[in-house]
C-alpha positions as CSV (number, residue, x, y, z in Angstrom):
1,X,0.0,0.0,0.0
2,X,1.4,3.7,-0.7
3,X,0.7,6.8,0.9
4,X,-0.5,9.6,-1.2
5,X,1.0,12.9,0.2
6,X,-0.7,15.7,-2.2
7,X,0.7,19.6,-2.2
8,X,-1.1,22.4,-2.1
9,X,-2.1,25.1,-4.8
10,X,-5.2,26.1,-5.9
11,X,-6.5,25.8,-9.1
12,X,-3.0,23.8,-9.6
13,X,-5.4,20.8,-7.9
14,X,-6.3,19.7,-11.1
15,X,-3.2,18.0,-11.8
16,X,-3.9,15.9,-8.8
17,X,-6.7,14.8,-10.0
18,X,-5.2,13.6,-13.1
19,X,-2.1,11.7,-11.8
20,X,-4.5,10.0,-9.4
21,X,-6.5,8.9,-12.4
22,X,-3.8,7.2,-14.4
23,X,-2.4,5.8,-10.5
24,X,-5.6,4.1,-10.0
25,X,-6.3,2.8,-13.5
26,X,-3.1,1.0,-13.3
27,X,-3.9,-0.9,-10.3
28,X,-2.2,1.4,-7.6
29,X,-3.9,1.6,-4.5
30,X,-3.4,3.7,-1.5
31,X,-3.5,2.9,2.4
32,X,-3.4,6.8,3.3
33,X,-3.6,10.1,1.6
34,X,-2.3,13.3,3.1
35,X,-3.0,16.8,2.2
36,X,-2.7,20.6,2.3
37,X,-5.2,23.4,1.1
38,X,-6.6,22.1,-2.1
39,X,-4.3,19.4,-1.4
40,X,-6.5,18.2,1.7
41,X,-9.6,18.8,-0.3
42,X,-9.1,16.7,-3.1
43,X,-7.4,13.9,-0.3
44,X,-10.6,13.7,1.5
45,X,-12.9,13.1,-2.1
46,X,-9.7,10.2,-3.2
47,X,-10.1,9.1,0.6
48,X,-13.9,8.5,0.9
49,X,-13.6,6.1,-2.7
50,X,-14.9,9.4,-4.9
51,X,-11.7,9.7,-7.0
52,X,-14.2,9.9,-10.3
53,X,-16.6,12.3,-8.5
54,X,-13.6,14.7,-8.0
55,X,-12.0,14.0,-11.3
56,X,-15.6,15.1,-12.6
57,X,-15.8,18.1,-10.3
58,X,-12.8,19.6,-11.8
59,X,-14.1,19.2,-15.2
60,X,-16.9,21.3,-14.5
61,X,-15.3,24.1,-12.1
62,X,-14.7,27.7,-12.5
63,X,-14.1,30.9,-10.6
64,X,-17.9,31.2,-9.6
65,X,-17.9,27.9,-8.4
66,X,-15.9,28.4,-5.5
67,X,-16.3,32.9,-4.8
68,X,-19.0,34.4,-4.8
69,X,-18.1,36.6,-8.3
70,X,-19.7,36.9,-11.3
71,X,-18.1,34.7,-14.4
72,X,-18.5,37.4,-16.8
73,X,-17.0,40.4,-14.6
74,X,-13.6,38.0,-13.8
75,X,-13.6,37.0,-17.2
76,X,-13.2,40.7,-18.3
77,X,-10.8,41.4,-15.8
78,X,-8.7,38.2,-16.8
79,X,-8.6,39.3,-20.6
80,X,-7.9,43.2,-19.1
81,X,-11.8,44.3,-20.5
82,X,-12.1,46.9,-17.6
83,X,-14.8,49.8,-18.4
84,X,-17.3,51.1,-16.0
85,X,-19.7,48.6,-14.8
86,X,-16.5,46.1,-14.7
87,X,-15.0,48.7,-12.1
88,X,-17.9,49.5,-10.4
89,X,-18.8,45.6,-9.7
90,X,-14.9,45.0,-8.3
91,X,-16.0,48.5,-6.4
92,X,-18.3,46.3,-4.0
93,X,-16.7,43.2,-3.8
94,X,-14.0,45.5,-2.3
95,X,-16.0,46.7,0.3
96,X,-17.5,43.6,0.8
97,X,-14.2,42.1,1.4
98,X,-13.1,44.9,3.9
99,X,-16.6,44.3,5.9
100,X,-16.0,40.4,6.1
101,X,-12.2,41.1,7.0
102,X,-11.5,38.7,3.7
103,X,-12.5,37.1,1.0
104,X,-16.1,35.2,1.6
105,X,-15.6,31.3,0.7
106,X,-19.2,30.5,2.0
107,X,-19.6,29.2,-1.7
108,X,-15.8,26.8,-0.8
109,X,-18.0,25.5,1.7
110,X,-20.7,24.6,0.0
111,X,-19.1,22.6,-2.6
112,X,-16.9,20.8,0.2
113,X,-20.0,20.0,2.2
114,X,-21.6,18.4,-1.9
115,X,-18.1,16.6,-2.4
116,X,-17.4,15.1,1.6
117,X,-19.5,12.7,3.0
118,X,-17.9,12.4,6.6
119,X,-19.1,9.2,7.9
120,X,-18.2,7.7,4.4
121,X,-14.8,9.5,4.9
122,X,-14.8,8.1,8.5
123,X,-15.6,4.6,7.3
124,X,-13.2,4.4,4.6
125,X,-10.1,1.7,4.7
126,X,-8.0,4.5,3.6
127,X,-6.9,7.0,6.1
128,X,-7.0,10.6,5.9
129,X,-4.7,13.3,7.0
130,X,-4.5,17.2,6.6
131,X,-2.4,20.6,7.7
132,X,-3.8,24.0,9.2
133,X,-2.0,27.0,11.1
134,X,-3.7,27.6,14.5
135,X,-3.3,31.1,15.0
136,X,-3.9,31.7,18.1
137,X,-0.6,30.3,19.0
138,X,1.1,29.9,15.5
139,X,1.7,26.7,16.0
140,X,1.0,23.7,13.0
141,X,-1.9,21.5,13.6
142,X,-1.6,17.6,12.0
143,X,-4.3,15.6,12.3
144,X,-5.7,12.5,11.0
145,X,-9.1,11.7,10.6
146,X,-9.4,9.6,13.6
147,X,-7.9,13.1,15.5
148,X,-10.4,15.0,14.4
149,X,-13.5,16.0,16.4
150,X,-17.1,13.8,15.3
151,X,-19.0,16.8,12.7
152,X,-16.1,18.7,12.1
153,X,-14.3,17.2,9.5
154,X,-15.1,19.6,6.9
155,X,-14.0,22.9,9.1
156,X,-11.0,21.4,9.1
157,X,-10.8,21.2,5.5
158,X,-11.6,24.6,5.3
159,X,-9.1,25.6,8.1
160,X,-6.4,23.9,6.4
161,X,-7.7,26.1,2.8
162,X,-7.6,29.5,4.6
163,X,-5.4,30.9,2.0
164,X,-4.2,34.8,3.7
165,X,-6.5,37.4,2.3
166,X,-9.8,34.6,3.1
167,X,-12.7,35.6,5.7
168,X,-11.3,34.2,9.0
169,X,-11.8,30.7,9.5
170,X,-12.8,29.5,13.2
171,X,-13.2,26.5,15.2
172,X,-14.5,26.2,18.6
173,X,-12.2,29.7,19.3
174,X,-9.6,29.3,17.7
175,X,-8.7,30.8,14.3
176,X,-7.1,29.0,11.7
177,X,-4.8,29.6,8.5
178,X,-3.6,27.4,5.2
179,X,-1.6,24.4,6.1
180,X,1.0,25.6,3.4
181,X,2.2,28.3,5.9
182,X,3.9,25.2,7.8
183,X,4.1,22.4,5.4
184,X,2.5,22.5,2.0
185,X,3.6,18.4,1.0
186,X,2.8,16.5,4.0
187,X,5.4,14.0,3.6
188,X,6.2,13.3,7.8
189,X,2.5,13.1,8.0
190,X,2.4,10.1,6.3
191,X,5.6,8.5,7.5
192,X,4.6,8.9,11.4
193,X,2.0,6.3,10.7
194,X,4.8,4.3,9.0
195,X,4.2,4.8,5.4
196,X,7.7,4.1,3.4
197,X,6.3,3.7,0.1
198,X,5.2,7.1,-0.8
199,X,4.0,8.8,-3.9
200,X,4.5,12.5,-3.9
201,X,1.4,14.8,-6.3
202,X,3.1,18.0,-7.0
203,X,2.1,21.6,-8.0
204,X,4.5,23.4,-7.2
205,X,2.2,26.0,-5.2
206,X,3.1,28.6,-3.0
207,X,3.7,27.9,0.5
208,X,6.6,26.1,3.1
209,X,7.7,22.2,2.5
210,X,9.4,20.3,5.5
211,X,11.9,18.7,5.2
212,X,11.3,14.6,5.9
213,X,12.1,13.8,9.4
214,X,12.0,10.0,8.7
215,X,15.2,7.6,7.4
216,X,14.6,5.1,4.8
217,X,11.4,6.8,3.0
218,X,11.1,5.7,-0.9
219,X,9.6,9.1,-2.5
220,X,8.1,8.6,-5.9
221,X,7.0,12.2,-7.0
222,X,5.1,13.0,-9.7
223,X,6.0,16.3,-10.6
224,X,4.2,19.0,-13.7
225,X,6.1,18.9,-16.9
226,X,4.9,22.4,-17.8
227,X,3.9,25.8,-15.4
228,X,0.4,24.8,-14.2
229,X,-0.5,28.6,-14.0
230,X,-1.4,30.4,-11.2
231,X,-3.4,29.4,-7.9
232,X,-6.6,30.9,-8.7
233,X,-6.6,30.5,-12.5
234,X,-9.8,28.5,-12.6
235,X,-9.6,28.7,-16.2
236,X,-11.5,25.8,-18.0
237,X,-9.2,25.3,-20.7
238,X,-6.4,25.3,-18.5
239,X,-7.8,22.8,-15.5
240,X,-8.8,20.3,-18.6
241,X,-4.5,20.9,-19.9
242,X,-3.9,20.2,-16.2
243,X,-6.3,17.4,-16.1
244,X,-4.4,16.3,-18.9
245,X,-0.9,16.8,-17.9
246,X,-1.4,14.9,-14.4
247,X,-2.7,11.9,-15.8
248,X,0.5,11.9,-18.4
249,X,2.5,12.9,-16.1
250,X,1.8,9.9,-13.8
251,X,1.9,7.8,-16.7
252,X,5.5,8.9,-17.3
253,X,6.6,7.9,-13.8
254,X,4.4,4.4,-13.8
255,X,6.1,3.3,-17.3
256,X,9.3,4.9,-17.3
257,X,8.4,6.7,-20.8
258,X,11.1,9.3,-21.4
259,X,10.9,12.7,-22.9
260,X,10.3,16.6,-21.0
261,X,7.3,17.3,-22.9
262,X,6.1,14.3,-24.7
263,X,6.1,10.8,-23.7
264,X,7.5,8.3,-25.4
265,X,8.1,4.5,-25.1
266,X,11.6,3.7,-23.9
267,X,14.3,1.9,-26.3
268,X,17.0,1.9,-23.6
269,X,20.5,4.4,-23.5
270,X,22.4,1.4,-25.9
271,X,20.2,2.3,-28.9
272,X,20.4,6.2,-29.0
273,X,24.5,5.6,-28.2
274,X,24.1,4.0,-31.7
275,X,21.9,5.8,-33.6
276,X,24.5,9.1,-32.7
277,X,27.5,6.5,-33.0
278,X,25.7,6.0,-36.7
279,X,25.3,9.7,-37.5
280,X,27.0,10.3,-41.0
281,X,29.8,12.8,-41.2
282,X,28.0,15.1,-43.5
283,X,25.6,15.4,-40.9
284,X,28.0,15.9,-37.9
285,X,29.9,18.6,-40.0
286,X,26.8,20.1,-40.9
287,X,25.7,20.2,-37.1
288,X,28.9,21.8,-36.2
289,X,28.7,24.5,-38.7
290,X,25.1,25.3,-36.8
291,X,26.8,25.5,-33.6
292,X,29.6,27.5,-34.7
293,X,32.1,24.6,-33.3
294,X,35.1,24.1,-35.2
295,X,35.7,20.3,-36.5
296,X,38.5,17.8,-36.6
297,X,38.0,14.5,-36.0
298,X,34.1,14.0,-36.3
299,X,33.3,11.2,-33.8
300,X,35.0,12.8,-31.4
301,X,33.8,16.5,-31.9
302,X,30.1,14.9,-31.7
303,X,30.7,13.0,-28.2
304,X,33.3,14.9,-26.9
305,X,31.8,18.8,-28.2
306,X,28.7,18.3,-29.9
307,X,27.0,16.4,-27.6
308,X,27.5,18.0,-24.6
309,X,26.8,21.4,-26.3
310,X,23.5,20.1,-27.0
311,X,22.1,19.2,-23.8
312,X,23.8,22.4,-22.2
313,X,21.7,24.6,-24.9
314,X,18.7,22.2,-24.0
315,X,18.9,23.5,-20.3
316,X,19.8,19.4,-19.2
317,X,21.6,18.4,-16.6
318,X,25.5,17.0,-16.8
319,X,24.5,13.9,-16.6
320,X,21.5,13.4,-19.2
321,X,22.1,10.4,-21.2
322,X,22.0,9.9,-25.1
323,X,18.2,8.3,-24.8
324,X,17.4,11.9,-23.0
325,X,18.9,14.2,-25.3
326,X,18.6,12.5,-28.3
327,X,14.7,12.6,-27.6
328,X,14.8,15.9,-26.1
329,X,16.2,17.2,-29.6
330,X,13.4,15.4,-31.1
331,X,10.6,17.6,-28.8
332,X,12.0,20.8,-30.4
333,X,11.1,19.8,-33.9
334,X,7.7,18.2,-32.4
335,X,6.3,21.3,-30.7
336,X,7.1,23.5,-33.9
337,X,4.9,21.3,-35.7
338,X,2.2,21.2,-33.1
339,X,2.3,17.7,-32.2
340,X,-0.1,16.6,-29.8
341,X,1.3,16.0,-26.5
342,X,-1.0,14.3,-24.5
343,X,-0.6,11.0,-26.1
344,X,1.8,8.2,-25.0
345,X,4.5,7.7,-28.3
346,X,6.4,4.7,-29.7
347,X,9.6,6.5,-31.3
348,X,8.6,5.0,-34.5
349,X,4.9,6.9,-33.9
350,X,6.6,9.8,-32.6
351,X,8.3,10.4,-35.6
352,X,6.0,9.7,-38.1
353,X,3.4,12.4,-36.5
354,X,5.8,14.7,-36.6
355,X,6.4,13.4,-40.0
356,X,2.5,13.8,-40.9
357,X,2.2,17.2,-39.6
358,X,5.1,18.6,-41.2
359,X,3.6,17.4,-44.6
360,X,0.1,19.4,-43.9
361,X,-0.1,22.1,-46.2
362,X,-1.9,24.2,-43.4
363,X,0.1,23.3,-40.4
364,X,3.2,24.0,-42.4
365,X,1.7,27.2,-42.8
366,X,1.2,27.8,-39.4
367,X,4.3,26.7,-38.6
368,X,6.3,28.8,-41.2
369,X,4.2,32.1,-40.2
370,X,5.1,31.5,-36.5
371,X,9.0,30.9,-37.0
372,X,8.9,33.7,-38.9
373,X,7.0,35.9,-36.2
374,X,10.1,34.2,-34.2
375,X,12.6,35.8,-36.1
376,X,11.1,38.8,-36.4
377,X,10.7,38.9,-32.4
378,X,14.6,38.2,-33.0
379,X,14.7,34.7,-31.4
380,X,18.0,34.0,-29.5
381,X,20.7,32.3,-31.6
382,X,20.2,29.1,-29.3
383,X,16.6,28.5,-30.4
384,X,17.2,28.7,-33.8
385,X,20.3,26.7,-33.4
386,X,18.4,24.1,-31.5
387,X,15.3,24.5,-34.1
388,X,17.6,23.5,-37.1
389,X,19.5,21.3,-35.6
390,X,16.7,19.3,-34.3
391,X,15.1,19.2,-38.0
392,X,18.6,18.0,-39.5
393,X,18.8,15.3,-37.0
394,X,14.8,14.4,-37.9
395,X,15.4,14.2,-41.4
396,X,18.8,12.2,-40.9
397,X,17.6,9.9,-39.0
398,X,13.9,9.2,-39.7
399,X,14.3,6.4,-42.2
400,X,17.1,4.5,-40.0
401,X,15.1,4.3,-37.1
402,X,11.8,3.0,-38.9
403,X,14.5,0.5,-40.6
404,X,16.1,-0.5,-37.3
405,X,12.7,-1.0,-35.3
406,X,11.0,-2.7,-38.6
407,X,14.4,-5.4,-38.1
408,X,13.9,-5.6,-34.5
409,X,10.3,-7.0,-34.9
């Protein structure tokens, strides 16, 4: 059994959602889940055996949802469509925000109170812990279901949301403030009730992470590929990308797929060492000439310069291996084209899409219009390096690979 120790982050929750999805649909299972903020919310819904229901609810969320404002008005203030009655309307949520001493979240509550059934939260196999801020003596408050107080389940879940600049949140007293002020990935939560296995949900949110207290923990985190925008960007098309990029995300983690952006079936570091061990000389001088590096012996310019030029430019680490930057290069050509992303790749797939939508007449329009409006925003030296590069190596090596994997099967 793993723990599930989910972070905080607003409208970022989505992606939790989503790598919870792809978790469960391939036959992982949780004994506990742990969370802070929107972390704790969507913990309770996975908790209580309603991981669909909450996958649903984000689907269908939006700004209104959750604050009592009006879809349109935010709307125009998102796209910056501020005239009168747009000014006037922010006017009085102002003062209505001054009168309540914060934001009102009576609408928060209401949707927590539609998603959390406590006594099937309660009766659940799979435990349930959150993080809140007691105020009144600034000191962290952990608790597990089984801590907290019979009926008050959901004020906890709101204590441990009360993001600064929210309408006071009290309980029996005592006032209460976002779990992410003291530890935003409950990690320790879960290991004082001797979780070792532990799968970490990322958002990178705002807010304070601990540092785990506990020896021998195995931490799998599953961690965005791409900015998940902001905390309260309850933008539909952006949840449903987030949706999106949690469940691939997972899925990247579960089947080892490699790639930063894409995700695509693993061949193993032996066969990219070959296909750049089989890259022509033409093609190595030509790369060189791109880079501006001066060439003498080719092999060794590509492994020893080249090579490591390349995944330097491609902001890797030192140690990325061939498979990495190989396909990394590969991902340059790809977005250019548009290629779909959310989709798990064979290489032989991943290059014949890219293949397909390079030969659309329209997308090659698109395409050529916006590296165009690329080099007219004068697009630094490395991009188009990278960009050229990456479409040499594509075209190089296209017809070897669907050769080599045809052999292979």
């Amino acid at each position: 059994m793993y723990g599930v120790a989910l972070e905080g982050g607003g409208a970022k929750g989505a992606f939790h959602m989503g790598a919870i999805k792809a978790l469960m649909e391939n036959g992982y299972e949780f004994g506990a889940v742990t969370g802070t903020s929107i972390g704790a919310l969507n913990g309770a819904i996975i908790a209580q055996g309603d991981a669909e229901a909450g996958y649903k609810m984000w689907e269908s969320i939006n700004m209104s949802t959750l604050f009592d404002i009006d879809e349109e008005y935010y709307d125009k203030l998102a796209n910056k469509d501020i005239d009168k009655s747009t000014l006037l309307y922010f006017a009085s949520k102002i003062k209505e925000v001054i009168e309540n001493k914060g934001i009102n979240t009576s609408k928060m509550r209401e949707v927590i109170e539609t998603l959390v059934d406590e006594e099937k939260l309660r009766n659940s196999p799979i435990d349930f812990g959150l993080v809140t801020v007691s105020l009144n003596d600034f000191k962290p408050i952990e608790l597990f279901k089984d801590q907290i107080p019979k009926g008050q389940i959901n004020d906890y879940l709101m204590a441990s949301a009360n993001f600064p600049g929210f309408a006071p949140k009290t309980i029996d007293g005592k006032h209460f403030a976002d779990g992410g002020l003291y530890d935003n990935l409950p990690l320790n939560l879960l290991a004082s009730r001797g979780y070792k296995e532990i799968i970490a949900i990322r958002t990178h949110g705002v807010g304070i992470s601990q540092k785990t207290k506990y020896k021998d923990l195995h931490i799998i985190e599953i961690t965005p590929s791409e900015d998940l925008g902001s905390t309260f960007a309850f933008d539909h098309s952006l949840i449903s990308k987030n949706l999106e990029m949690g469940c691939y995300d997972a899925l990247r983690v579960i089947k080892g797929l490699v790639g930063r952006h894409y995700y695509i079936e693993p061949l193993g570091e032996d066969y990219y060492l070959d296909l750049f061990s089989s890259m022509s000389d033409e093609l190595i001088v030509k790369t060189a000439q791109t880079l501006g590096i001066p060439i003498n012996n080719t092999k060794r310019t590509l492994f020893e310069i080249i090579i490591p030029h390349l995944a330097e430019a491609l902001d890797l680490k030192g140690d990325a291996t061939y498979e990495t930057i190989f396909v990394s290069l590969l991902e340059v050509y790809a977005e250019k084209y548009f290629v779909e992303k959310y989709a798990t790749y064979s290489l032989n797939d991943f290059l014949s899409t890219i293949k397909v939508k390079a030969s659309s007449k329209q997308i090659a329009k698109d395409v050529s219009t916006s590296i165009k409006l690329l080099h007219s925003l004068n697009l630094p030296d490395k991009e188009a390096q990278l960009l050229k590069v990456s479409k040499e190596i594509f075209k190089a090596t296209e017809k070897s690979i669907t050769k080599r994997i045809a052999s292979i099967v």
